[in-house]
PyMOL CGO cylinders between C-alpha atoms (Angstrom):
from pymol import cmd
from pymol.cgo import CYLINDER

trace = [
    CYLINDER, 3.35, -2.29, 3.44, 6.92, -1.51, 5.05, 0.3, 1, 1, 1, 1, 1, 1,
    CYLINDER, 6.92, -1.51, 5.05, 9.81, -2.16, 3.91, 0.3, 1, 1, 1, 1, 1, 1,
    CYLINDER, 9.81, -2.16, 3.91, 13.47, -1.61, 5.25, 0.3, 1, 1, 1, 1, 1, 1,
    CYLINDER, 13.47, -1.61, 5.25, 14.94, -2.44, 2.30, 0.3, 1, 1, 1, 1, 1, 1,
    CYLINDER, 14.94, -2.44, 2.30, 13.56, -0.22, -1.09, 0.3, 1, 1, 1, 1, 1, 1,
    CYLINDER, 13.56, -0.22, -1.09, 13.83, -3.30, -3.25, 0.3, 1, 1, 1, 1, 1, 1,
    CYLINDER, 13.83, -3.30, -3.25, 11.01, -4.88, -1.57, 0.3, 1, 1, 1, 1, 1, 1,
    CYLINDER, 11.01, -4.88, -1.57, 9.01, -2.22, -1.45, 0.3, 1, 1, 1, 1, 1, 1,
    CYLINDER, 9.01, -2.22, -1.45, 9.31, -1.05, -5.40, 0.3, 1, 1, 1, 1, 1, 1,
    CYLINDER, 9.31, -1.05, -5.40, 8.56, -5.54, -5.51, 0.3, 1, 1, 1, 1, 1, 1,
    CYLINDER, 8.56, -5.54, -5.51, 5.25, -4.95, -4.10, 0.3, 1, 1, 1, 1, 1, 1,
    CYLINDER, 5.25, -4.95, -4.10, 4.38, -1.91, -5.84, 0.3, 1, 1, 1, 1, 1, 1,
    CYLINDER, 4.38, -1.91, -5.84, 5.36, -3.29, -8.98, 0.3, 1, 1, 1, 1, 1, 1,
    CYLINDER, 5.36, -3.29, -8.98, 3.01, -6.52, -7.93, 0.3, 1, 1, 1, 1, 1, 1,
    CYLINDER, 3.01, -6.52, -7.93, 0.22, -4.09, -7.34, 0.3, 1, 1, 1, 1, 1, 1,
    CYLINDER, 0.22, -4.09, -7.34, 0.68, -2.37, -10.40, 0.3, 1, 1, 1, 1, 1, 1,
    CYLINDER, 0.68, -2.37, -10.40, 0.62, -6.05, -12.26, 0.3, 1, 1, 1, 1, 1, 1,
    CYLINDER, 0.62, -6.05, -12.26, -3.05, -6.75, -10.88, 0.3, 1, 1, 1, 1, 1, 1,
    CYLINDER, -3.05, -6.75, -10.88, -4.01, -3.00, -11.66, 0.3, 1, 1, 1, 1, 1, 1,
    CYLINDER, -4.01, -3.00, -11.66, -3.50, -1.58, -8.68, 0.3, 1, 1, 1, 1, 1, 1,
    CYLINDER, -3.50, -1.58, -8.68, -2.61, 2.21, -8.60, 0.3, 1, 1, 1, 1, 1, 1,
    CYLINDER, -2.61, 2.21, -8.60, 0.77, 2.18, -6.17, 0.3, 1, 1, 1, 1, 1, 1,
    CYLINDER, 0.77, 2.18, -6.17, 3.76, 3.69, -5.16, 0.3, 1, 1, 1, 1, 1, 1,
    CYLINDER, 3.76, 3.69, -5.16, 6.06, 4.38, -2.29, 0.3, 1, 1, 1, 1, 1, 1,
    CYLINDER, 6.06, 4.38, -2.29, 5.21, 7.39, -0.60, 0.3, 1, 1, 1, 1, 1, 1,
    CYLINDER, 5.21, 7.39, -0.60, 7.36, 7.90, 2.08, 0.3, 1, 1, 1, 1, 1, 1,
    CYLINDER, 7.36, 7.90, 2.08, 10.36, 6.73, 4.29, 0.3, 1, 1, 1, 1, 1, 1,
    CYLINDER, 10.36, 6.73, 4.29, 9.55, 6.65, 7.98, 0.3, 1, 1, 1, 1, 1, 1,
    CYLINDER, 9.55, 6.65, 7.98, 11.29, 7.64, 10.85, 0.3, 1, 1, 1, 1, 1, 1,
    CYLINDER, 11.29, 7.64, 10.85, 12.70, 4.54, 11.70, 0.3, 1, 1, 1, 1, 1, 1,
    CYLINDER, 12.70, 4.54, 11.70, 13.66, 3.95, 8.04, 0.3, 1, 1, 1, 1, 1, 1,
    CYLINDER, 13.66, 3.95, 8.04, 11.14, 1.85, 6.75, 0.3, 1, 1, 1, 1, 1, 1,
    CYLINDER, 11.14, 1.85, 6.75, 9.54, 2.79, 2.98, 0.3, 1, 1, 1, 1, 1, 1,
    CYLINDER, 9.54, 2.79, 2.98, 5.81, 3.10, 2.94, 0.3, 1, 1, 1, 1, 1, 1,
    CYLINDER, 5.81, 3.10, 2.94, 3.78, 1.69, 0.44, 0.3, 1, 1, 1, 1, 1, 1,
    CYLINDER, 3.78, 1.69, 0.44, 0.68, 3.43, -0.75, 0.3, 1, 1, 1, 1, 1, 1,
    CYLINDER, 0.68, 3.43, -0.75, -2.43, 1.23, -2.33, 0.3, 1, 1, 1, 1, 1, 1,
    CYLINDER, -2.43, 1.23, -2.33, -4.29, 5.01, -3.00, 0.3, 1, 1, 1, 1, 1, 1,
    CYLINDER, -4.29, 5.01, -3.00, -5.63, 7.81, -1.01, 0.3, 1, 1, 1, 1, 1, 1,
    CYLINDER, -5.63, 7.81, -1.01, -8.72, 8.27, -0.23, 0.3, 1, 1, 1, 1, 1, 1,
    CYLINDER, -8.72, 8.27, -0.23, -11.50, 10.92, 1.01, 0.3, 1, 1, 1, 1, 1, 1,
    CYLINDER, -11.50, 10.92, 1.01, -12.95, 8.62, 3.40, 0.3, 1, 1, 1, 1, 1, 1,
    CYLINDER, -12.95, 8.62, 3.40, -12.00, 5.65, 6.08, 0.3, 1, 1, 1, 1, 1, 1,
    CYLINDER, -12.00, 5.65, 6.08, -15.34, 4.26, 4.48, 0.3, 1, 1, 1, 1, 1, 1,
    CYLINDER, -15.34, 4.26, 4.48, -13.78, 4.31, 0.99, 0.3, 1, 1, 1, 1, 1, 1,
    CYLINDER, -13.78, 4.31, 0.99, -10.63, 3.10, 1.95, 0.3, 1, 1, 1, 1, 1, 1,
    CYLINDER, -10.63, 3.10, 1.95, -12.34, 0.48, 3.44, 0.3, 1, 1, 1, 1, 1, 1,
    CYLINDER, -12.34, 0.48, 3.44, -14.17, -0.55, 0.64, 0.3, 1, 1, 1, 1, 1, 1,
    CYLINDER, -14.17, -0.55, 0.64, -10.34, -1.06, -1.37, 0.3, 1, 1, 1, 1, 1, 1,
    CYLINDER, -10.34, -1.06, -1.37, -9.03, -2.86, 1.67, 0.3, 1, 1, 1, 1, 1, 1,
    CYLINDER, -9.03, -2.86, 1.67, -11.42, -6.00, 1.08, 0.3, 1, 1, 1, 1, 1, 1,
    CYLINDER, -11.42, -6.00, 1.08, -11.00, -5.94, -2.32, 0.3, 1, 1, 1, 1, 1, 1,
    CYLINDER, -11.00, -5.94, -2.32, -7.13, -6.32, -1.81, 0.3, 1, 1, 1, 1, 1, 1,
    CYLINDER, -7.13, -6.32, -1.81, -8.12, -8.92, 1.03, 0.3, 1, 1, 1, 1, 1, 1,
    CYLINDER, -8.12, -8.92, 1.03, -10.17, -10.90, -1.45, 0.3, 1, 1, 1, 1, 1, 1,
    CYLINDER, -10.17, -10.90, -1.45, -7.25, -11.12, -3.82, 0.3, 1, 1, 1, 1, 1, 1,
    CYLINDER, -7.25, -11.12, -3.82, -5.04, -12.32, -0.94, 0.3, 1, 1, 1, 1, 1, 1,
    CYLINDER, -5.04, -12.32, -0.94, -3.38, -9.06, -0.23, 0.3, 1, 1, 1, 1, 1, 1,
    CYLINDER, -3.38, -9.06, -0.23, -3.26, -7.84, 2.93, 0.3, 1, 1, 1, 1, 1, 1,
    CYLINDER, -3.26, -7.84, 2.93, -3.23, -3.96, 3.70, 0.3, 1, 1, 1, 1, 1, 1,
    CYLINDER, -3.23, -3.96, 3.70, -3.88, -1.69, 6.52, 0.3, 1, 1, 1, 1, 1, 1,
    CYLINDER, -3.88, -1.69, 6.52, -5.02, 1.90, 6.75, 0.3, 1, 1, 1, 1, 1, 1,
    CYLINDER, -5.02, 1.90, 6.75, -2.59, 4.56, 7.20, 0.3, 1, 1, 1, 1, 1, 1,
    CYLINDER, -2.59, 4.56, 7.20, -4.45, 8.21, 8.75, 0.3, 1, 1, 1, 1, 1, 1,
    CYLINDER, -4.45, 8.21, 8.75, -2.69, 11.75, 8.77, 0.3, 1, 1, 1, 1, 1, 1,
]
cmd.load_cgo(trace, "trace")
C-alpha cells in the first residue's frame, strides 16, 4: 500500500503483522507517499504466490519491481 499520511501506513503494517504477516514501511516516494512492504522476494513467481494468499484473506496487494 501507499499512504500520504505515516499513520495509515504503520495501521496496515501493524494489521499485517496481527495476521502474521512479515511488514514494514520501506520507503517514502517521490511524491510523498510511504510504501508498504508485504516481503521481498527472489522471484515475480514467488511474489505471486504471497499475493493470492493476501487476496484470499481479503487483502489486496500489488507487486512493486526495482
Amino acid at each position: 500500500g501507499c499512504f500520504s499520511n505515516i499513520n495509515n501506513a504503520q495501521r496496515l503494517v501493524s494489521m499485517l503483522v496481527s495476521k502474521g504477516h512479515r511488514s514494514k514501511i520501506i520507503e517514502q516516494n517521490d511524491r510523498g507517499l510511504y510504501i508498504v512492504a508485504f516481503n521481498s522476494y527472489a522471484s515475480k513467481s514467488d511474489a505471486r504466490k504471497d499475493q493470492k494468499t493476501l487476496s484470499s484473506e481479503g487483502i489486496s496487494a500489488w507487486i512493486k519491481t526495482n
